[in-house]
N, C-alpha and C positions, 0 to 999 in steps of 0.2 A: 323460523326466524322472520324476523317482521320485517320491511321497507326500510322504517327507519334505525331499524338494528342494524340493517346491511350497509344502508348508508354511512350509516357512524363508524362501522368497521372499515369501509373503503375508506372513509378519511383516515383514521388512525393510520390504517396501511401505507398510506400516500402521504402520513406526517413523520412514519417511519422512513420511508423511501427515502423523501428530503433531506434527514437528520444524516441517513446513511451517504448521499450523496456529498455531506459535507462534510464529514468524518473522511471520506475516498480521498473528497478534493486539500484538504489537509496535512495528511497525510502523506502525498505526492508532493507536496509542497514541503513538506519535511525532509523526506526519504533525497528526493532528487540532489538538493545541496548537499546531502550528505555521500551520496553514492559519488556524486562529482569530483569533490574534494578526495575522498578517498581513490579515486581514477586518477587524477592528480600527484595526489602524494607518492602512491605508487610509482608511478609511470619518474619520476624527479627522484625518487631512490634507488632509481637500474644505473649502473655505469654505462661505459659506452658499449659494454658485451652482453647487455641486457641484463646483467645479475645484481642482486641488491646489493646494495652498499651497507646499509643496514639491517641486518636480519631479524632481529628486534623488531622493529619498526614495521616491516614488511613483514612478520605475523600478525602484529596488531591490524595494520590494515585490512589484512586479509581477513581476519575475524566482523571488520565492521563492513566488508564487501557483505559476509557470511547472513549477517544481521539486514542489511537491505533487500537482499535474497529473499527470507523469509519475512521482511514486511511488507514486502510484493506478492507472493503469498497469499498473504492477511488481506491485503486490497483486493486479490481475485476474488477470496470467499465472501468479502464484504457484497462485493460487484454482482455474485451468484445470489446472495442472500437476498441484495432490493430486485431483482432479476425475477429472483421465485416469488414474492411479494408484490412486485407486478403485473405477475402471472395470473396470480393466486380472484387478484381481487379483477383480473380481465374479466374473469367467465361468468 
């Protein structure tokens, strides 16, 4: 591979990075208000002996705790992925 093959690959890498970094940072900014409100909601349907008042209500929540879980996740492997891509184009 030539000089300026390897240069244009490190760019692409480091256009990828970016992209990834802004998808992370998105993301977080998505997840966070949502995990919040659902910490919220939660926490406003326990009575005073910590049990839910709604049961209903308090599966659904818990299904979208379930859902932020795994799109925390998604950010780690993103996070690994510009991580090996940073790696990749150090050496």
């Amino acid at each position: 591979m030539d000089t300026s093959q390897s240069n244009q690959n490190v760019d692409k890498s480091e256009d990828y990075s970016k992209k990834i970094s802004a998808i992370i940072h998105d993301l977080n900014n998505i997840m966070g208000p949502v995990s919040g409100y659902a910490d919220m909601i939660l926490k406003d349907n326990r009575d005073s002996e910590g049990h839910p008042e709604n049961a209903k209500l308090d599966r659904r929540m818990e299904k979208i705790r379930l859902c932020v879980t795994k799109a925390a996740e998604i950010i780690e492997q993103l996070r690994s992925i510009k991580l090996e891509m940073q790696n990749s184009t150090s050496k």
